[in-house]
C-alpha positions in Angstrom: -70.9 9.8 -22.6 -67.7 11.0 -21.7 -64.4 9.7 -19.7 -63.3 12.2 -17.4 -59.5 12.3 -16.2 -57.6 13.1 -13.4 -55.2 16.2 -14.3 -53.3 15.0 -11.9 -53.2 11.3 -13.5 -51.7 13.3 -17.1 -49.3 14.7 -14.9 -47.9 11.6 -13.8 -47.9 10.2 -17.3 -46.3 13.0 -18.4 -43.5 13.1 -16.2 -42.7 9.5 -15.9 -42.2 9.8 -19.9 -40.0 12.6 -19.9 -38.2 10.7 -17.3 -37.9 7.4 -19.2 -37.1 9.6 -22.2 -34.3 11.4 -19.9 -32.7 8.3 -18.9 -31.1 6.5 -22.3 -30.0 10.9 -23.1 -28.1 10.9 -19.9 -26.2 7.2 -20.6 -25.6 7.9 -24.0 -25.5 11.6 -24.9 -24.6 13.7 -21.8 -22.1 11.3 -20.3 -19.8 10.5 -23.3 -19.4 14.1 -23.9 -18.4 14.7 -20.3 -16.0 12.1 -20.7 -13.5 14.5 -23.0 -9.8 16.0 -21.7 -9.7 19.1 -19.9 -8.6 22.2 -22.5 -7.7 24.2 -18.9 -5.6 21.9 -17.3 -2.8 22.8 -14.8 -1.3 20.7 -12.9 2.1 19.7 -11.0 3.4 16.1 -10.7 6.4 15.3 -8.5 8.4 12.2 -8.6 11.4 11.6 -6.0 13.7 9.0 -5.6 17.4 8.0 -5.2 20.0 7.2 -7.7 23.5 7.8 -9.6 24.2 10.9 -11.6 26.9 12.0 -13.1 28.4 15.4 -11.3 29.8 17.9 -14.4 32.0 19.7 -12.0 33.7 16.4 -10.4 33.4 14.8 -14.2 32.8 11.7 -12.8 29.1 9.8 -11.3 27.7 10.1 -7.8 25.9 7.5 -6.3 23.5 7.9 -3.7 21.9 11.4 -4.9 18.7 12.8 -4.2 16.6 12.8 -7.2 13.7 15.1 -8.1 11.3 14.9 -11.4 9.3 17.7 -11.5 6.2 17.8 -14.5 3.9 20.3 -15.5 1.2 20.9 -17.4 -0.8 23.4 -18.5 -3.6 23.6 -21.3 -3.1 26.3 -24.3 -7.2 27.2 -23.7 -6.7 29.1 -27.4 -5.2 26.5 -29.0 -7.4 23.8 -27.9 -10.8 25.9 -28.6 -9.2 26.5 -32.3 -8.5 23.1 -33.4 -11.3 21.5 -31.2 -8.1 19.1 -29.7 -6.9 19.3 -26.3 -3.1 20.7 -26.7 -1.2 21.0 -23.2 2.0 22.2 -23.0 4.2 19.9 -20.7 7.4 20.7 -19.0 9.8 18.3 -17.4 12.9 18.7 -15.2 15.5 16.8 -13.7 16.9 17.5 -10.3 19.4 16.7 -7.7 19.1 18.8 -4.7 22.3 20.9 -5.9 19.9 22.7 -8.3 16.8 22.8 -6.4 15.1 25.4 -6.0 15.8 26.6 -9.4 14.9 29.6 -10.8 14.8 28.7 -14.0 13.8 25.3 -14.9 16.5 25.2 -17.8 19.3 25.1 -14.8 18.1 21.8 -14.0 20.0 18.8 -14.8 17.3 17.8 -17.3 15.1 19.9 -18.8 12.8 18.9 -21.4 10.0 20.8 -22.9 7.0 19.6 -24.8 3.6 19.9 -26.5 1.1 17.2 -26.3 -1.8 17.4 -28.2 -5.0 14.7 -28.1 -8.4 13.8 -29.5 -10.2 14.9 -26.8 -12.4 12.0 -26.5 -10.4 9.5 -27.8 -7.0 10.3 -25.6 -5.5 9.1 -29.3 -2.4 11.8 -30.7 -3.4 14.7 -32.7 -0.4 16.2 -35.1 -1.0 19.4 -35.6 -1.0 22.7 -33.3 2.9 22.6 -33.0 3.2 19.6 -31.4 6.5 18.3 -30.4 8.2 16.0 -30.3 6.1 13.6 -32.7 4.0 11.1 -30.0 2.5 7.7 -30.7 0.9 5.2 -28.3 -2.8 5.0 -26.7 -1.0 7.2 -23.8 1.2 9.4 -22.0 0.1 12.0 -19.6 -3.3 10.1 -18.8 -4.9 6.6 -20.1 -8.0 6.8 -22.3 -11.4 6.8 -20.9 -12.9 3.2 -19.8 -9.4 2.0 -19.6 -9.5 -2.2 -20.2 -7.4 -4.6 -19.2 -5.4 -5.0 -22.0 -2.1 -3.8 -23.0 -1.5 0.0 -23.7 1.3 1.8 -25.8 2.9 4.5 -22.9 4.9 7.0 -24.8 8.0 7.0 -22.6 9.9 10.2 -23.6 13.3 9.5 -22.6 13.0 6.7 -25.2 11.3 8.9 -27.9 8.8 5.9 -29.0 6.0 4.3 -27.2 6.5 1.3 -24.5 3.8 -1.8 -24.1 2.7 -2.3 -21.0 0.5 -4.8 -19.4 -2.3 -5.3 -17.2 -0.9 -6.9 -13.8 -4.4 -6.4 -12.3 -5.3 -4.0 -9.3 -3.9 -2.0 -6.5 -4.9 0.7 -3.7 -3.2 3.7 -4.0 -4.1 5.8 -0.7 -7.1 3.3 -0.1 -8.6 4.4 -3.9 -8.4 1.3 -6.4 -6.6 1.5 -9.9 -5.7 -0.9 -12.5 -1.9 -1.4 -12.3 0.1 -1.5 -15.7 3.7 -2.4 -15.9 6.6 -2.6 -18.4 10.0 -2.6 -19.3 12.3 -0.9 -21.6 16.0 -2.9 -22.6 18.7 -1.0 -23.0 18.0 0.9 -26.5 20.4 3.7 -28.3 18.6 6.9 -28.3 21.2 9.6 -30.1 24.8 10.9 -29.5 26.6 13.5 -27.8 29.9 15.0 -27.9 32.3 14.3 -25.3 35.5 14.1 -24.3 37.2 10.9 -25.2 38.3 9.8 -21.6 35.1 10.0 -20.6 34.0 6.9 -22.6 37.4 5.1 -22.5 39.1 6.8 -25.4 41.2 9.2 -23.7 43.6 9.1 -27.0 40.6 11.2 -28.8 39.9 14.7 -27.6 36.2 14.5 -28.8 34.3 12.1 -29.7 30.5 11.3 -31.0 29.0 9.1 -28.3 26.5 6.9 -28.2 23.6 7.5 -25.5 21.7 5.2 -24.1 18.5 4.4 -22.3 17.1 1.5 -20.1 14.3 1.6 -17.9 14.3 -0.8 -14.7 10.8 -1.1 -14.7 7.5 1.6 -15.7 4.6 1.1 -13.0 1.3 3.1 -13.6 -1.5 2.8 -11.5 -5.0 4.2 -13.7 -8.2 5.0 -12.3 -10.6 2.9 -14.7 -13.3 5.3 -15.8 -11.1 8.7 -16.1 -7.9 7.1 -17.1 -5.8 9.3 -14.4 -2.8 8.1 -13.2 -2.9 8.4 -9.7 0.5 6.5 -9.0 3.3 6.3 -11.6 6.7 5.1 -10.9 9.9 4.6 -13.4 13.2 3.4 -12.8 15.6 5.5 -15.9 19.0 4.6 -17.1 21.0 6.8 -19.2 24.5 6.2 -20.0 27.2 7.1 -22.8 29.4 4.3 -25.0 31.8 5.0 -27.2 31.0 4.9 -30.8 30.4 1.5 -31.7 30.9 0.2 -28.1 29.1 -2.5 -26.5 29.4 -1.5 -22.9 28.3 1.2 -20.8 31.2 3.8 -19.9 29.7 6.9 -18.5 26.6 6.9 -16.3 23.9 9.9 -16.6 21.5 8.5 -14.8 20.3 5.6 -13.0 17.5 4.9 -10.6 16.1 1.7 -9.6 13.1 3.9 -8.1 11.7 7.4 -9.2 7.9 7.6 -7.6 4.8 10.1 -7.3 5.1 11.8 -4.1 2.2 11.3 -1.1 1.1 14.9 -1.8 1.2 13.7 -5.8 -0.7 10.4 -5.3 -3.3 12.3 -2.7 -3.8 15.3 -5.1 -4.1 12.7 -7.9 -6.5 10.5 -5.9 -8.8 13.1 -5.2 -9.2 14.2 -8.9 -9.8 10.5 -9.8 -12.2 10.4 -7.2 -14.3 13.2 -8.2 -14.1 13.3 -12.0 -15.0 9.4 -11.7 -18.0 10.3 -9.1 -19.0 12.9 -11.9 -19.1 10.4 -14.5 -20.5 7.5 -12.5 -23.2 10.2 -11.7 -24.4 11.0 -15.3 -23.7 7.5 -17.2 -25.3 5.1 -14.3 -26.8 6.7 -10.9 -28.9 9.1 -12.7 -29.9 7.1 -15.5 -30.7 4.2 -13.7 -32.6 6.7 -10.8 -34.4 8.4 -13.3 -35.6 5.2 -15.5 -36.6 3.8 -11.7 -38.5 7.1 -11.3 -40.1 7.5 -14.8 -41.5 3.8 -15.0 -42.9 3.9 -11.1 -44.3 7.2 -12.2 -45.9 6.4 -15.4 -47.1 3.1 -14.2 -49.0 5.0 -11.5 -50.5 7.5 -13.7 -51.8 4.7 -15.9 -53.8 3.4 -13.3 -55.3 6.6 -12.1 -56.1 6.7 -15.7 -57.5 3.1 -16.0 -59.5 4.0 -13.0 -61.1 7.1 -14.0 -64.6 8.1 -13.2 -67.6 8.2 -15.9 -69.5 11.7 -15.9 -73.0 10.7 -17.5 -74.0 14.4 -16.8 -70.9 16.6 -18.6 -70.9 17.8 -21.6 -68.0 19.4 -21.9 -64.4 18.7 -21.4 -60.9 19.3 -20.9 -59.0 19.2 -23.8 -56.9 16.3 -22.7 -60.2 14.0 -22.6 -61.0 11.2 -24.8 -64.4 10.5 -26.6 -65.7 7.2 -25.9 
């Protein structure tokens, strides 16, 4: 005698399988390798603010100025496909709204150029691919993917080394929820520059070395937690000169209590976070979970058609797919 099956109990199985078998490949193959930085990146981040900066032409510091941070970034696509790292190019300027627009971002007050390279997966520096200056820290231009709440290293450029910031818990940026870092830097000497003497209370001395130095009133990030985008950063920079050896501040650069994403920044930001998190929330726990759902109901159903099956006493042939009793 033989069992006779349902084809379309086989099919059930079948499928249910493959969809139990899909389900573990989307969670931990597909999704982690979605999770990488983008090698064709380009984008525009705009910080504005008030503040103090020192005028050239007046040689001396105006408060109350209008202060613009532009950044850029674009991915080097060749680059990045060559050394299997994501290397974007990154351009920062400094403003007031005397040089705005500007033609040429090097007629800006600030202007400083830079290459960032990363592990791709891991957000961690790369060195190689021309990179400049040397970075450390866990991040810069975004947080690495999963972000905890822990400390991270944030390279702060200004400073040329990375800055610890902690977890202060969460907060709505344009009704989208981030984890909000925040940090510090004390007033730390960061090189020298020539200047005249008067400038730094030395007007004896035609030139002299001076010291520069950078504070930072306070470094706020808000990160979206699977993507690691920043969707709201804020800084507060100090830059000022001191005579060689000095203790005291006697020229002021820079200073800013408050330099902040812009609402078209934190929008445009927001939106990304939104749908590169939707992506990955799609492929490492909807689907997953949906198609494991799916695959059991399915396979559970097809094993009960089987279970169920009818005896044909009088056949004596077969489908392939039946078994001999």
């Amino acid at each position: 005698m033989r069992r006779k099956f349902s084809p379309v109990s086989l099919i059930l199985v079948g499928l249910g399988t493959f969809l139990l078998v899909l389900a573990p490949m989307l969670a931990w193959y597909v999704e982690p390798r979605a999770a990488v930085n983008p090698i064709d990146i380009d984008t525009t981040a705009v910080y504005k603010g008030t503040g103090s900066v020192f005028d050239l032409g007046r040689a001396e510091t105006v408060p109350g100025q209008d202060i613009t941070v532009t950044q850029v970034v674009r991915g080097d696509v060749a680059d990045s496909e060559r050394s299997g790292r994501a290397v974007w190019d990154v351009t920062t300027t400094v403003d007031t709204d005397a040089s705005l627009p500007a033609a040429d971002p090097h007629d800006a007050l600030e202007f400083m150029p830079g290459r960032w390279v990363t592990d791709r997966r891991s957000n961690e520096p790369v060195h190689c691919c021309q990179e400049h200056p040397y970075y450390e820290g866990d991040a810069y231009l975004k947080f690495p993917f999963d972000v905890r709440k822990h400390d991270y290293r944030w390279w702060d450029n200004s400073l040329g080394a990375p800055v610890t910031l902690h977890y202060r818990g969460t907060k709505k940026i344009r009704g989208y929820r981030g984890y909000r870092f925040t940090g510090t830097v004390p007033a730390t000497r960061t090189g020298t520059r020539q200047v005249p003497g008067a400038l730094v209370g030395e007007p004896q001395r035609g030139q002299v070395l001076a010291e520069e130095w950078y504070a930072n009133h306070l470094v706020e990030l808000v990160v979206d937690q699977r993507t690691g985008r920043v969707i709201y950063a804020q800084v507060g920079p100090r830059k000022t000169l001191r005579a060689p050896g000095g203790t005291k501040d006697e020229a002021v650069l820079l200073d800013s209590r408050k330099l902040a994403f812009t609402a078209a920044t934190q929008r445009d930001q927001v939106e990304q976070a939104k749908t590169e998190s939707g992506q990955l929330l799609l492929l490492g726990t909807t689907l997953p979970i949906g198609a494991g759902l799916l695959g059991f109901v399915l396979a559970a159903a097809g094993a009960v058609v089987l279970v169920r099956g009818r005896r044909d006493p009088g056949s004596s042939a077969s489908l392939p797919s039946t078994l001999t009793m």
